[in-house]
C-alpha positions in Angstrom: -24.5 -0.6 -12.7 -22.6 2.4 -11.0 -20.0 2.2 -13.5 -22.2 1.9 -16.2 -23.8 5.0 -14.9 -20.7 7.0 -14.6 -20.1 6.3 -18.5 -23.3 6.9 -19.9 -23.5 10.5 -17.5 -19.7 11.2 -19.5 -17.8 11.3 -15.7 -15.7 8.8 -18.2 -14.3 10.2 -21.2 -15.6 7.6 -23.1 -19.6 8.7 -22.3 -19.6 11.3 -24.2 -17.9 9.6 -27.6 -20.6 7.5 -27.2 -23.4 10.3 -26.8 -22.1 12.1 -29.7 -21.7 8.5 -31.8 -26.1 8.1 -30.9 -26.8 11.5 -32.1 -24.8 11.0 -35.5 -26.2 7.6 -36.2 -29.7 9.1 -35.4 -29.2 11.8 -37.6 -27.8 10.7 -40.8 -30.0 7.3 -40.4 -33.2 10.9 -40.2 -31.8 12.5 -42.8 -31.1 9.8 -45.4 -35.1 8.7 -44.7 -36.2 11.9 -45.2 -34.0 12.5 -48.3 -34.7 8.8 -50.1 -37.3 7.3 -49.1 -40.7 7.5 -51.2 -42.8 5.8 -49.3 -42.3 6.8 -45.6 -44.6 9.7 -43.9 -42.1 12.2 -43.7 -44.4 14.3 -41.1 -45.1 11.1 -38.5 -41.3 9.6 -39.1 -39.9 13.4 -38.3 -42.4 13.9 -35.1 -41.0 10.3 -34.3 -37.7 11.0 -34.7 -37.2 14.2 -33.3 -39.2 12.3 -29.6 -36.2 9.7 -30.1 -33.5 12.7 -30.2 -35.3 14.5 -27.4 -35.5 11.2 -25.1 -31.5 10.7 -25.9 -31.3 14.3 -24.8 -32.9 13.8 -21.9 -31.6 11.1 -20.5 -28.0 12.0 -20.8 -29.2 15.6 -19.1 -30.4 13.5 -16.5 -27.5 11.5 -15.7 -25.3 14.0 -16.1 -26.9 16.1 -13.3 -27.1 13.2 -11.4 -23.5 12.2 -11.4 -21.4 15.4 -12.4 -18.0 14.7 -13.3 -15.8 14.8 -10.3 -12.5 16.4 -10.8 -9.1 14.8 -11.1 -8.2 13.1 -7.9 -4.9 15.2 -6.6 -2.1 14.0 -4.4 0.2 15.5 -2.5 3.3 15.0 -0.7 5.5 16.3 2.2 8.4 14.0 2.6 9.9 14.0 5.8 13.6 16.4 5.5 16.4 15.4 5.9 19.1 16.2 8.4 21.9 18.3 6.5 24.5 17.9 9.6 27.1 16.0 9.7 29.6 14.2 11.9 32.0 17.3 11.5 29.3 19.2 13.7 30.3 17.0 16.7 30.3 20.1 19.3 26.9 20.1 18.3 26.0 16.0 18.9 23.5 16.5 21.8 21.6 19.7 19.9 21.3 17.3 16.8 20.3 14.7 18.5 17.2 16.3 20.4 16.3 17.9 17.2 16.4 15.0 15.0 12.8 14.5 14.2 12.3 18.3 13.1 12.4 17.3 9.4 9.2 14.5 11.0 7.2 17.4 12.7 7.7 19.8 9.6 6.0 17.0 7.4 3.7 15.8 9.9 2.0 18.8 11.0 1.9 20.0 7.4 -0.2 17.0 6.1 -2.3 17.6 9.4 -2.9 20.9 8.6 -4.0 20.3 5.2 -5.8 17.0 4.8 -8.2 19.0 7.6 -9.4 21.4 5.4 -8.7 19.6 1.9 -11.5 18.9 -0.5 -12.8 15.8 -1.3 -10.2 15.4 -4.9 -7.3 16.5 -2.7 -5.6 13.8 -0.5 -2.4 15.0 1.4 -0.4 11.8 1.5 0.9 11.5 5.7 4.5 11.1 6.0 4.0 7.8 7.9 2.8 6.5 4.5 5.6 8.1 2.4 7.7 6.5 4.6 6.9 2.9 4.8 6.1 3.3 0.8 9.9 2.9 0.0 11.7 1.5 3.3 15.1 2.1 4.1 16.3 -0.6 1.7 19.6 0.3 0.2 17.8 0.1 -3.5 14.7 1.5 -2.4 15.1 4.2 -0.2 14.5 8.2 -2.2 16.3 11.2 -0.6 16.8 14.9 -1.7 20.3 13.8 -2.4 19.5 11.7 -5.3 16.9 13.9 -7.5 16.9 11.0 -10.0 15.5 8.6 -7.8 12.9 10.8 -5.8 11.0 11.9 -9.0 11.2 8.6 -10.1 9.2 7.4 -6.4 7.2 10.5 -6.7 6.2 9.9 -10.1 5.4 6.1 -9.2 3.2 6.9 -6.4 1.1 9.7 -8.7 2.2 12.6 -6.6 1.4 16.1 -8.9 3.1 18.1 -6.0 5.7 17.2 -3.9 7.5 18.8 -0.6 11.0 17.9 -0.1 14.0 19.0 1.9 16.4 19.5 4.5 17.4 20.9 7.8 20.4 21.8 9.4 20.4 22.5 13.5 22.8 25.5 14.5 24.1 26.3 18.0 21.0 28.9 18.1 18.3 27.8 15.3 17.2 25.1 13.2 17.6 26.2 9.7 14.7 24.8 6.8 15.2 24.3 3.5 12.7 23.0 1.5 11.7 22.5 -2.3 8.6 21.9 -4.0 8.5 20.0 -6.9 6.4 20.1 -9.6 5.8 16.2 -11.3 4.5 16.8 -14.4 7.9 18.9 -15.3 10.2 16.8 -12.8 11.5 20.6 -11.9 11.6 22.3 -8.3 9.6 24.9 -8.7 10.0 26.8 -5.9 12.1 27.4 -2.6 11.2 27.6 1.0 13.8 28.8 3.5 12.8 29.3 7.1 14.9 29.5 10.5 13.0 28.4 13.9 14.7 29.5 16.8 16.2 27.4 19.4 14.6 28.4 22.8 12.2 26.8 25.1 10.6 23.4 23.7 7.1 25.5 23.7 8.3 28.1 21.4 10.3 26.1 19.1 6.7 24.3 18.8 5.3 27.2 18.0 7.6 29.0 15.2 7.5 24.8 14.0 3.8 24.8 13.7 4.2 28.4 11.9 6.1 26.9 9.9 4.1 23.9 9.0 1.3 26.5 8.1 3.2 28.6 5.6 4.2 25.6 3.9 0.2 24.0 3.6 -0.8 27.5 2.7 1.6 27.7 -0.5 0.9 23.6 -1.5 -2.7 24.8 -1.5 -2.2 27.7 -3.8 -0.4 25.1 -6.7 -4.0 23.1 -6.7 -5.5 26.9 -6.9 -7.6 26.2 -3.4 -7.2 28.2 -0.3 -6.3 26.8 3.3 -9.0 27.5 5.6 -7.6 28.1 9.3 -10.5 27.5 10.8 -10.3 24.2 10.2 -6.4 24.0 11.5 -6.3 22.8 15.0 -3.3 24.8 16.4 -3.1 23.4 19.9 -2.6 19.6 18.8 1.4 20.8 17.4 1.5 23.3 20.3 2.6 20.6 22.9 6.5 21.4 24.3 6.9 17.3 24.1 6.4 18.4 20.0 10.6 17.8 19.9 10.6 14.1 22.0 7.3 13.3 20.1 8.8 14.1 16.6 12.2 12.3 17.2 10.2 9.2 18.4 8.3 9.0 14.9 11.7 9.8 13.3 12.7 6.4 15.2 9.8 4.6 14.8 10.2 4.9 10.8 13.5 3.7 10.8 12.4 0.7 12.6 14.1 1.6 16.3 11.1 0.8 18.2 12.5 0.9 21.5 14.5 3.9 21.3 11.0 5.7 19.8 9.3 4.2 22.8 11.6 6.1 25.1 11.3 9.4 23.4 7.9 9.2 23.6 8.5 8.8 26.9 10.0 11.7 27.5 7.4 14.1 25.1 4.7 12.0 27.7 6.8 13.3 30.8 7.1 17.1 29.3 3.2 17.2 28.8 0.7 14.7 30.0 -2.1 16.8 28.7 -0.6 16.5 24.4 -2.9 14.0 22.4 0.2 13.5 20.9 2.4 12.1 23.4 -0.3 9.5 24.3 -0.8 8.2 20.6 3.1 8.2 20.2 3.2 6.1 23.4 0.4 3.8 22.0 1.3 2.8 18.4 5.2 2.2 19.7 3.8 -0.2 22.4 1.7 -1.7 19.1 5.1 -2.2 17.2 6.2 -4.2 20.1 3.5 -5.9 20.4 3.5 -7.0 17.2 7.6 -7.9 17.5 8.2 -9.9 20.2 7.6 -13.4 20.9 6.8 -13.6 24.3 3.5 -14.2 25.2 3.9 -12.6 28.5 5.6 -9.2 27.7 2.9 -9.2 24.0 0.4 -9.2 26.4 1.2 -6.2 28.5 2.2 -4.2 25.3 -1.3 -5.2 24.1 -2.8 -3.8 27.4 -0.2 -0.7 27.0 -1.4 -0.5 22.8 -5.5 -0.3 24.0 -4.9 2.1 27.3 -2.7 4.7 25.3 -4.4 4.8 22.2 -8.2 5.3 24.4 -6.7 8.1 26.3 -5.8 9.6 23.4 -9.1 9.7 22.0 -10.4 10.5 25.7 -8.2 14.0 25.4 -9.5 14.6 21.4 -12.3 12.2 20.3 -11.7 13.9 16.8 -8.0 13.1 16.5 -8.5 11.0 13.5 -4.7 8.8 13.8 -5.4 7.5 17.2 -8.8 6.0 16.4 -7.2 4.3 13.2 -4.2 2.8 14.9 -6.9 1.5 17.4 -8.5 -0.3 15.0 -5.2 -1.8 13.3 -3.9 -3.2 16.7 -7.3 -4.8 17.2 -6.6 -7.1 14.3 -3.5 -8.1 15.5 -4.6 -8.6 19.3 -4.5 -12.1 20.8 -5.9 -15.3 21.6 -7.7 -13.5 18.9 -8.7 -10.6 17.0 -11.6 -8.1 18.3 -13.2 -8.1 14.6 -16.2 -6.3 16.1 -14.7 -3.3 18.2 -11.9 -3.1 14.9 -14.8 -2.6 12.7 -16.5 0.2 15.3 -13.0 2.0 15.3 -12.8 1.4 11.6 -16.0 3.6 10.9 -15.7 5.9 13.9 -12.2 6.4 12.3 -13.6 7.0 8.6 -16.2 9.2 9.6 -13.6 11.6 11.0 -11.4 11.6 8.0 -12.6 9.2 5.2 -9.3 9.4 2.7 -7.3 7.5 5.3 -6.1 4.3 3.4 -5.5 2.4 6.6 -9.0 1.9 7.1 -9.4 0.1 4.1 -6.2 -2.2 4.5 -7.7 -3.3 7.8 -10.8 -3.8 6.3 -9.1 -5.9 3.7 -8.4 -8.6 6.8 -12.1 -9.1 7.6 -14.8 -10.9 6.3 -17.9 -9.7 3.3 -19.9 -9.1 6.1 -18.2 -6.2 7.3 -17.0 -5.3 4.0 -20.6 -4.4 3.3 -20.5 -1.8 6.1 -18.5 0.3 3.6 -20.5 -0.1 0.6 -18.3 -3.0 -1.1 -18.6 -6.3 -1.5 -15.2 -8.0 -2.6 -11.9 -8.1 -1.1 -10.5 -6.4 -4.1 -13.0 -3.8 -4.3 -11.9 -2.7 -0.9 -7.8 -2.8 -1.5 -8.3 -1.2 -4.5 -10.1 1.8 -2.5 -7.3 1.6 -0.4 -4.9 1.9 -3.4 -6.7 5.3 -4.8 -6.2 6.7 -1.3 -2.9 6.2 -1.0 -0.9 5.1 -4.0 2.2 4.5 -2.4 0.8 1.8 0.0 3.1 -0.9 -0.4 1.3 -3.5 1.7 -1.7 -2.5 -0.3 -0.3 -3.3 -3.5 1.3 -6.9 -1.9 -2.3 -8.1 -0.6 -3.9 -7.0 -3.8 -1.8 -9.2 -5.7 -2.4 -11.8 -3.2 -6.0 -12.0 -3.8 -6.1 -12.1 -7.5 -3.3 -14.8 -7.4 -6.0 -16.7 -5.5 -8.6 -16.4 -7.7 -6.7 -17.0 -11.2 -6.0 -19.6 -13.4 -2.7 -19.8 -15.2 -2.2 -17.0 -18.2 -5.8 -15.3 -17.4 -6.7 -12.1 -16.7 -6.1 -12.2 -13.6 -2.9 -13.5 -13.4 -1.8 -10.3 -15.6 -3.5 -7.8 -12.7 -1.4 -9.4 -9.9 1.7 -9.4 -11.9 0.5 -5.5 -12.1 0.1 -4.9 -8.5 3.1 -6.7 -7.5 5.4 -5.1 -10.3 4.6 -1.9 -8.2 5.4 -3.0 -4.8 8.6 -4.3 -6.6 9.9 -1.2 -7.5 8.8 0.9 -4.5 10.7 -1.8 -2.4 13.4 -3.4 -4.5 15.0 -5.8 -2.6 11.6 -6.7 -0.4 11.7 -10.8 -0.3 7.5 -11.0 -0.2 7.9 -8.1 -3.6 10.4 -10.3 -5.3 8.4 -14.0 -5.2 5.1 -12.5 -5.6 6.3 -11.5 -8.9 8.1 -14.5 -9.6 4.5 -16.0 -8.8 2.9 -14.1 -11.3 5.4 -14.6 -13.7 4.6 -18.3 -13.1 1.4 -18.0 -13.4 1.3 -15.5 -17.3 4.8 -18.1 -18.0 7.3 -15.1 -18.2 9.6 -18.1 -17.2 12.5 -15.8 -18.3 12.0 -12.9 -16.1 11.2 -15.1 -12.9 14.8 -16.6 -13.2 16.1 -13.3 -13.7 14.1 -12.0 -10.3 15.1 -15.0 -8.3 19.5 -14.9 -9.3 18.8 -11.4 -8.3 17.4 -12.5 -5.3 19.7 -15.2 -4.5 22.1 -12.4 -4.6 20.6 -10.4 -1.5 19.0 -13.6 0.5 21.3 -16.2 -0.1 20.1 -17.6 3.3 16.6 -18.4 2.4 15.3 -21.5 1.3 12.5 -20.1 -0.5 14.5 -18.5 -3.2 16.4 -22.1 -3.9 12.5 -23.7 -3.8 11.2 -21.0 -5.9 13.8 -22.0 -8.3 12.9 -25.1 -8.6 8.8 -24.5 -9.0 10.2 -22.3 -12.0 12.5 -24.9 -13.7 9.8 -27.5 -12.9 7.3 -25.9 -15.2 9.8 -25.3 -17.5 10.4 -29.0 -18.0 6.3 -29.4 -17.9 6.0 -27.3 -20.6 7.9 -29.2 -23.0 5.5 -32.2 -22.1 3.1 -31.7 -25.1 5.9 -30.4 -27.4 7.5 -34.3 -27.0 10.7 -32.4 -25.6 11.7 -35.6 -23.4 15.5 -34.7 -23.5 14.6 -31.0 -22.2 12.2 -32.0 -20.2 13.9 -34.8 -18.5 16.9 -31.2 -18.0 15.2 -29.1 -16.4 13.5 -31.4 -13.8 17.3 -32.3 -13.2 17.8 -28.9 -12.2 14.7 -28.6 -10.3 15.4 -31.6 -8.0 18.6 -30.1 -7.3 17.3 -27.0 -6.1 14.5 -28.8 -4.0 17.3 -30.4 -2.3 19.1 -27.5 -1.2 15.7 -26.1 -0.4 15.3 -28.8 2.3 18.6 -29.1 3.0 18.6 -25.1 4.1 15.3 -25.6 6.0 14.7 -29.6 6.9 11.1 -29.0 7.0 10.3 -27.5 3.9 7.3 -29.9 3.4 6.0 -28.4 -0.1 9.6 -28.7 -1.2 9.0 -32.4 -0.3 6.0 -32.4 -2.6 7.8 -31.1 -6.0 10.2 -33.7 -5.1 7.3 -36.1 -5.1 6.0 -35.5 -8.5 9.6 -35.4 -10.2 10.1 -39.0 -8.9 6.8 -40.0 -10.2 7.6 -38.5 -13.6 11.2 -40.1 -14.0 9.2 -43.6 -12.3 11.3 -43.3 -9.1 8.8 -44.9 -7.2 10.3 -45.5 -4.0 11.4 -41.7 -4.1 7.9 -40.8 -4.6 7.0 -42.7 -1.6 9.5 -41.4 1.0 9.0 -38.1 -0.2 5.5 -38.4 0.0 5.5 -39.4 3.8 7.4 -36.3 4.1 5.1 -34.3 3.3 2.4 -36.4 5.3 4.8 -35.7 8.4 5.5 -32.2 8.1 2.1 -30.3 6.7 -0.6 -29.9 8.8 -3.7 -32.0 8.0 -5.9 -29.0 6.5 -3.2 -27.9 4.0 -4.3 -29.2 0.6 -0.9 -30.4 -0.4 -0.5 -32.5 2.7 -4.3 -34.0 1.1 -3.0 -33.9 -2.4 -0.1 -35.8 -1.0 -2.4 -38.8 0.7 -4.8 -39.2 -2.9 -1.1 -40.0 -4.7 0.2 -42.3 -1.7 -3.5 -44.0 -2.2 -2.2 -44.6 -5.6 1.0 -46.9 -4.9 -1.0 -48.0 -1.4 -4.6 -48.2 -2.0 -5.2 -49.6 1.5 -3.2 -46.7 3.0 -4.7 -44.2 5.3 -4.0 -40.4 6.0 
């Protein structure tokens, strides 16, 4: 019904080809009447038609002041910049090492700044998100130093505007130099050079958070709005743990979770009073959390996660991040998740800022019941909302194409939206082993045998050590061979599920244990009437899968048939 109502009130395009397409109709089918017919009151049938016209009318007025069109949704991106020294500025080691996360604090308290004041059709995408959209992959990873590439990720993503650039510490400053591209010419279209002094920690936090402002201020001229200051919260940046704090989300987005942990540390140490320091303290106690092994050191950085991440809030109950990473970590918490204080973080959390994508995504993990507490009903509904907040969410885009894997059938429409979704997360992350079989699933599942062969060589390429790749390989050359079943291809057929067994085997043989390899094995000895290979293989699979897995029941019905008296 709603989007049957943004049609008909023409917030679609295609509302008001349809308006116009009612009003013809009615009017040629009036005037023709009018012109040819002899037996028709002209003076009823005109009062008649001219009430239908009217009632059209009205009703599209109606709707269309109900629902105005909303304008174009608008992203925007500040990419962290990038350190310009290099290892011939050695006399200058320890000055670019404290400084390391300016290009993080330039991009960070930019998107601050601006999401705060932004309206509703303007989302600021946060660094954090830029980030962990591409990785640090070799294939994935965008930089100023390859245009190419970063207006390719840009253009991916949807960005219209984009903030990019380096910096370059000095014995006595910390030159910035940044450009702002424009996407729909793939030019720079402007030039920002600005030099922060190197003094105390409090004023280089300062002339930063300057900085930080000058830049928001010109982004918001290009989308012809105005950034209102009002809304900035100045003291949040102002902390002198800004340059510990800043090199520790520089770490954490690199993946160096214990050396973030200890800058933190240290910005924590400089200022106890900085909201800042206590989230940066929190969400690197919930990377190691979710890291280690342990149970003993996961559960004191799950107390550490909880304690940081409240005092945060208790210091700035409107400090939107903190209340968000909250409710992540609760998901991931054990002996098991706190669904219910995750959801009261998840809505405190939206109604504080309610274009934050992560909400969604951790919304995605819980059931329809809490779903409904957002106004959506369906576990696609909600990582699609996640997905128009922020385009470049990679995990987004991985769990979408999860879900609609789940629910299809082989070659239906749904099998063509999750080869969609993943085909994204594939190019944001190349080389990403989840990115690369999800397609080779969907490419399964729409039989693009061709390309999934192509995906998994490439694959083999980069994780020769992983057994799925070898039992991907052959699940693809399986179906091959099934597919020549009804063309009466025995000779092919009999080919292919040659080379599938072979890569079962090295499947298992790389990871004994592999019961679902087990189970293709199973079937291929049941086709080629290898019954005693059936059999073994069979009680594999009995052995190794756990007794609510549906191949491990799928596995039992078949035994049934060569045993009928045998029991699960």
């Amino acid at each position: 019904m709603e989007n049957l109502i943004r049609f008909l009130s023409g917030e679609v395009p295609g509302g008001f080809f349809l308006y116009f397409c009612i009003i013809f109709i009615l009017s040629f089918f009036f005037w023709y009447i009018v012109r040819h017919s002899p037996v028709v009151n002209k003076r009823k049938f005109s009062i008649f038609m001219f009430a239908v016209l009217g009632f059209v009318t009205l009703t599209f007025t109606v709707l269309r002041l109900a629902r105005p069109p909303q304008p174009d949704v608008i992203y925007l991106g500040i990419l962290p910049l990038e350190n310009e020294n290099t290892s011939a500025d050695s006399l200058l080691r320890n000055q670019i090492n404290k400084y390391s996360g300016t290009g993080w604090a330039v991009a960070e308290a930019s998107s601050r700044y601006s999401e705060l004041s932004s309206p509703q059709h303007i989302i600021f995408l946060r660094p954090e998100w830029l980030a962990n959209s591409h990785d640090n992959d070799s294939l994935g990873k965008v930089s100023v130093f390859d245009e190419a590439h970063l207006l390719d990720w840009a253009t991916l993503i949807k960005l219209k505007f984009l903030a990019a650039g380096t910096f370059k510490v000095t014995a006595d400053s910390v030159q910035l130099n940044i450009l702002i591209y424009e996407m729909a010419t793939r030019k720079s279209i402007r030039q920002i050079s600005i030099s922060i002094p190197l003094t105390s920690e409090k004023e280089w936090a300062e002339h930063l958070s300057s900085a930080s402002i000058t830049l928001s201020k010109i982004l918001y001229q290009y989308v012809d709005e105005q950034l209102d200051e009002t809304t900035v919260d100045k003291k949040t940046f102002l902390t002198p743990g800004l340059v510990n704090y800043s090199r520790g989300k520089y770490l954490l987005a690199h993946k160096l979770v214990d050396s973030s942990l200890s800058a933190f540390q240290l910005a924590l140490k400089s200022d106890s009073a900085g909201i800042l320091n206590w989230y940066g303290m929190g969400i690197a106690h919930g990377e190691l959390m979710l890291r280690t092994k342990d149970n003993k050191t996961y559960q004191f950085h799950q107390y550490r996660t909880e304690y940081y991440l409240k005092k945060a809030g208790q210091i700035d109950e409107t400090f939107q991040p903190s209340v968000s990473a909250l409710a992540k970590y609760y998901m991931f918490f054990k002996p098991e998740p706190r669904y219910l204080d995750a959801e009261i973080a998840l809505i405190g959390a939206n109604e504080l800022y309610n274009k934050d994508y992560n909400v969604y995504y951790v919304l995605s993990y819980m059931q329809k019941l809490r779903w409904e507490s957002f106004g959506l009903s369906s576990k696609e509904e909600v990582l699609q909302k996640a997905i128009r907040l922020n385009p470049g969410g990679f995990d987004s885009y991985i769990n979408l194409g999860k879900s609609y894997i789940e629910l299809s059938k082989p070659h239906d429409s749904r099998a063509k939206l999750a080869m969609d979704n993943y085909s994204v997360a594939h190019q944001l992350r190349p080389i990403d082993f989840e990115a690369i079989t999800g397609m080779v699933l969907a490419c399964d599942y729409v039989g693009m045998y061709d390309r999934a062969l192509k995906l998994l060589e490439f694959a083999e390429k980069i994780h020769p050590g992983n057994a799925d790749v070898y039992y991907n390989l052959g699940i693809i050359n399986y179906h091959i061979g099934v597919s020549f079943k009804p063309k009466r291809k025995k000779k092919e057929e009999h080919a292919q599920y040659l080379i599938a067994e072979a890569y079962f085997k090295k499947a298992i043989q790389m990871k004994p244990n592999h019961g679902y390899a087990y189970m293709y094995l199973a079937k291929i000895y049941a086709e080629s009437k290898n019954d005693h290979g059936a059999i073994e293989a069979l009680r594999m699979v009995m052995k190794l899968l756990d007794r609510e897995d549906k191949y491990r029941e799928e596995a039992r019905r078949k035994l049934n048939e060569f045993f009928p008296d045998v029991e699960g």
